[in-house]
C-alpha positions in Angstrom: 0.0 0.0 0.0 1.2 3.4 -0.5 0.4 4.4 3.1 3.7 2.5 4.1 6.3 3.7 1.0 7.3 6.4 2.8 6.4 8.5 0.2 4.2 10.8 1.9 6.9 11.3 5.5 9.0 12.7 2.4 6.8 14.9 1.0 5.7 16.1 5.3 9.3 16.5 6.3 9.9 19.0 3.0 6.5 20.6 3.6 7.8 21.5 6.9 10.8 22.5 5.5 8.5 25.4 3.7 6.9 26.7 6.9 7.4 29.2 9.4 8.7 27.6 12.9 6.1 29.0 14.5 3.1 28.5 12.1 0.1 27.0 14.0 -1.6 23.6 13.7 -4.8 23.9 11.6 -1.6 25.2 8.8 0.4 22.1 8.7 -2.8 19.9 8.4 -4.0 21.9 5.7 -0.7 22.1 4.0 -0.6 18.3 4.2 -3.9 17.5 2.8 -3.1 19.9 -0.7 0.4 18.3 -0.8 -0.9 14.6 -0.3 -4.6 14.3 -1.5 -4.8 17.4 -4.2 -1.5 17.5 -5.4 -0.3 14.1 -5.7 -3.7 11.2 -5.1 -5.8 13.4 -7.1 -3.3 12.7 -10.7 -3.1 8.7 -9.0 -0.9 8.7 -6.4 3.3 8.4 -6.4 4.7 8.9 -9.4 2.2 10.1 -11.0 1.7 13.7 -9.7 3.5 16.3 -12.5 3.9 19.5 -10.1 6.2 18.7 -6.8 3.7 18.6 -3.8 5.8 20.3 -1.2 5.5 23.3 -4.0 2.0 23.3 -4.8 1.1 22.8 -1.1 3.4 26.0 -0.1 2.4 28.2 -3.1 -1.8 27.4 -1.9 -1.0 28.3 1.3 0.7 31.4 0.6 -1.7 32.4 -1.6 -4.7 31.7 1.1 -2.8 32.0 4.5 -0.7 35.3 3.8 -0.6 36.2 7.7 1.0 33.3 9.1 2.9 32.2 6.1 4.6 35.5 6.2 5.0 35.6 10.1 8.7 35.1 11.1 10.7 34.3 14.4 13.8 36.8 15.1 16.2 34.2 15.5 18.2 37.0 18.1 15.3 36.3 20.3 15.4 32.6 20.5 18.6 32.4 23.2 18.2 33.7 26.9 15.7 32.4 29.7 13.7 35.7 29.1 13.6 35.6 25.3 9.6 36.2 24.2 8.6 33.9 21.1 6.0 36.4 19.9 8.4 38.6 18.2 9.0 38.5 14.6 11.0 40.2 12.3 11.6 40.2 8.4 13.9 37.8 6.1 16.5 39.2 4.8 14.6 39.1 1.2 11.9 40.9 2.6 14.2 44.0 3.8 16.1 43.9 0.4 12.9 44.0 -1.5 11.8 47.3 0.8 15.5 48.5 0.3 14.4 48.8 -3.4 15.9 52.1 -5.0 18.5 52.7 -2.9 22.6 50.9 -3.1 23.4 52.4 0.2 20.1 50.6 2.2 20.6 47.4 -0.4 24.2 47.1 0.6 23.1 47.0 4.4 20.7 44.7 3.5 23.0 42.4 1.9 25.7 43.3 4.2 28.4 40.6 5.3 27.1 39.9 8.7 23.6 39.1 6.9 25.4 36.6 4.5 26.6 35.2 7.4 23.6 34.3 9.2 22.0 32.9 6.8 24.6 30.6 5.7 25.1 29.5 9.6 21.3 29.7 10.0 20.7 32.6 12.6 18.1 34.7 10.4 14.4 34.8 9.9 12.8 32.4 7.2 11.1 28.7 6.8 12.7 26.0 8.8 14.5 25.4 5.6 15.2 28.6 4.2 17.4 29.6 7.5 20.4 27.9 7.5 22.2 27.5 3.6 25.0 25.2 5.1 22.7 22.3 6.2 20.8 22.1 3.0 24.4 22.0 1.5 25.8 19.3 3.6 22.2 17.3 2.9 22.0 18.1 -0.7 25.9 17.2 -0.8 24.5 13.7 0.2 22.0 13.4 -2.0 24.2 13.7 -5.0 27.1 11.4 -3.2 24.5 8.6 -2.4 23.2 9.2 -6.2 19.9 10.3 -5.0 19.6 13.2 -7.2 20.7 14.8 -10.1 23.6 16.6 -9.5 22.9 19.0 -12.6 19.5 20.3 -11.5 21.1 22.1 -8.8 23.9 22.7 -10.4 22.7 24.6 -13.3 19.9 26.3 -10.9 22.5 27.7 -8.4 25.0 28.8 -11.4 22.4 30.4 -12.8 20.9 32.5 -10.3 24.6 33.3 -9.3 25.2 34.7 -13.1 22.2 36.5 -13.5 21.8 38.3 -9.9 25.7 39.5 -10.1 25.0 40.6 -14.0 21.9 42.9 -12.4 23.5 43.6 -9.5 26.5 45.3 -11.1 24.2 47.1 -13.2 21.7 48.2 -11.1 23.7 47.9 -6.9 20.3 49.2 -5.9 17.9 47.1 -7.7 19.1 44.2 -5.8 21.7 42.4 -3.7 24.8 40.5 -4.9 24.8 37.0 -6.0 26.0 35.4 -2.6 23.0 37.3 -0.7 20.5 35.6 -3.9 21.9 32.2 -3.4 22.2 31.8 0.8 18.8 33.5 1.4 15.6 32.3 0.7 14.6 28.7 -0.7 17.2 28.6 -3.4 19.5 26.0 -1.7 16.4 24.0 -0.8 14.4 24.5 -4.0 17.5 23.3 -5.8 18.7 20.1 -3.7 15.4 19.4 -2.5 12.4 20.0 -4.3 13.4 20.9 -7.7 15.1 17.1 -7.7 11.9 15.1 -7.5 12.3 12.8 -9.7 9.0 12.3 -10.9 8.5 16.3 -11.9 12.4 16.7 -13.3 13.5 16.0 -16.6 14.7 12.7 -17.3 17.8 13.5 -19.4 20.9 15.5 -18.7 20.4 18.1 -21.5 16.9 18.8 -19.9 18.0 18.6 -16.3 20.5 21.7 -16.8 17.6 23.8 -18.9 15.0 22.6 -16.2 17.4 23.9 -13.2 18.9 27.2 -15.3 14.8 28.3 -16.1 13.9 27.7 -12.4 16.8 30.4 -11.6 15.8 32.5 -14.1 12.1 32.7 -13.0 12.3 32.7 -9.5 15.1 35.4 -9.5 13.1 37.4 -12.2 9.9 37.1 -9.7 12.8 38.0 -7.0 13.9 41.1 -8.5 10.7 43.0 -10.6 7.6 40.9 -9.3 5.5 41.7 -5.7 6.5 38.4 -3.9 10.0 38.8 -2.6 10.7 34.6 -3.0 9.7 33.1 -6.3 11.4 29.3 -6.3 8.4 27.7 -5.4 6.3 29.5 -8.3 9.6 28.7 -10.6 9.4 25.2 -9.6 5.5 24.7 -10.5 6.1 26.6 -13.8 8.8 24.5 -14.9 7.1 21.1 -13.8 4.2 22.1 -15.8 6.8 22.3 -18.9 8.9 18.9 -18.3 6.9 16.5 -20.7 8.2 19.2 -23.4 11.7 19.2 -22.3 12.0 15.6 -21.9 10.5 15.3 -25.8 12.8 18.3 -26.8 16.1 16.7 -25.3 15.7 13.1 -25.6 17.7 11.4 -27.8 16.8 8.7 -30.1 19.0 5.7 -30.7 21.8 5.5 -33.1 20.4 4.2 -36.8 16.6 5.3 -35.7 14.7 6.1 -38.9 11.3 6.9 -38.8 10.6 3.6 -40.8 12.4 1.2 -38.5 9.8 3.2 -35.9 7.2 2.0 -37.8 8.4 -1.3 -38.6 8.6 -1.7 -34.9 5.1 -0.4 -34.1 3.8 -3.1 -36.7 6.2 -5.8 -35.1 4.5 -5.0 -31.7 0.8 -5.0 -33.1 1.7 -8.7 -34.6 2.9 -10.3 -31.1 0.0 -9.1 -29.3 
């Protein structure tokens, strides 16, 4: 039965990943039952679904559940016996997208210190979003243990480095550097951990690097010019919706295929049965 495939402690564990810490109850079961039953049941069950389920589940809730999906801890508040956990505070992509128009309030958005914490995992954000050297170390397993493909979040994280540095040297106070782009946010996660699933990736190389490079390009386009100030999740949905094309686009047919010997083995087939 699929109950027991671990398929769906998978999909829980990454929807977690995609909330706030302190998001409430009634959330997580909600979230579950668009990631599980709409997302991936509804299309017949694993491997079946063609938009990852962590994603879709995150994107609905964002969409319905703005307050508490956008309700951060200050991590500065967590340590000391007297420390309230009512306090929130922004991400650090929220104060660079209200530093918008400025290089001197970008730069102290994206200062060092800032890059820091989020690589070390002292800043606001989802449970995965805050700490960029954990997702590495996991995602780092993943490709060792041949879990994934290495070249989705390869390409993905090249390409979002590329094109954020290109704007940002352009325009300093359109937006941060490409270090800030890559640590921050759910571009280490998207890219190790949900852009990955197999079932909603391409299946060849040629198509995993366009599938990871066009998630980069959307989610840091959405980053940069749109009114969300994260965008992977909606890059990651986009993209899934667009893998049956890039799988047709980049597969490669066997050497001496003709369209005749296709045919010939189409008739073959029709004659066993």
């Amino acid at each position: 039965m699929t109950i027991f495939d671990g398929s769906a402690l998978v999909t829980g564990v990454i929807l977690a990943m995609n909330l706030p810490p302190g998001a409430p109850w009634w959330l997580c079961i909600t979230g579950s039952f668009i990631a599980i039953i709409i997302a991936k049941q509804i299309f017949g069950g694993l491997g079946q679904n063609p938009f990852n389920p962590a994603a879709v589940a995150r994107v609905a809730l964002l969409i319905g559940f703005a307050g508490p999906m956008t309700t951060w801890r200050n991590p500065g508040l967590w340590f000391g016996a007297k420390a309230p956990d009512i306090i929130t505070g922004a991400t650090p992509l929220g104060i660079a997208a209200a530093a918008k128009g400025s290089a001197e309030k970008m730069a102290e958005a994206a200062s060092d210190t800032t890059i820091w914490h989020a690589f070390i995992g002292y800043t606001g954000g989802s449970l995965g979003e805050t700490c960029a050297l954990a997702i590495l170390i996991g995602g780092i397993g993943l490709i060792c243990f041949r879990l994934i493909k290495w070249q989705v979040p390869a390409a993905m994280l090249l390409t979002a480095w590329l094109f954020t540095g290109i704007i940002h040297l352009a325009y300093p106070e359109l937006t941060p550097g490409p270090t800030f782009h890559i640590l921050s946010g759910g571009m280490m996660i998207g890219a190790f951990f949900m852009a990955t699933d197999m079932v909603t990736s391409p299946m060849t190389t040629l198509g995993s690097l366009l599938f990871g490079a066009a998630i980069a390009l959307i989610a840091c386009i959405i980053r940069i010019w749109g009114s969300y100030p994260e965008g992977v999740s909606f890059a990651i949905l986009i993209m899934n919706a667009l893998v049956p094309f890039i799988d047709k686009l980049c597969y490669k047919h066997p050497f001496g295929w003709t369209s005749t010997s296709a045919s010939a083995l189409n008739m073959r087939r029709g004659e066993i049965k």
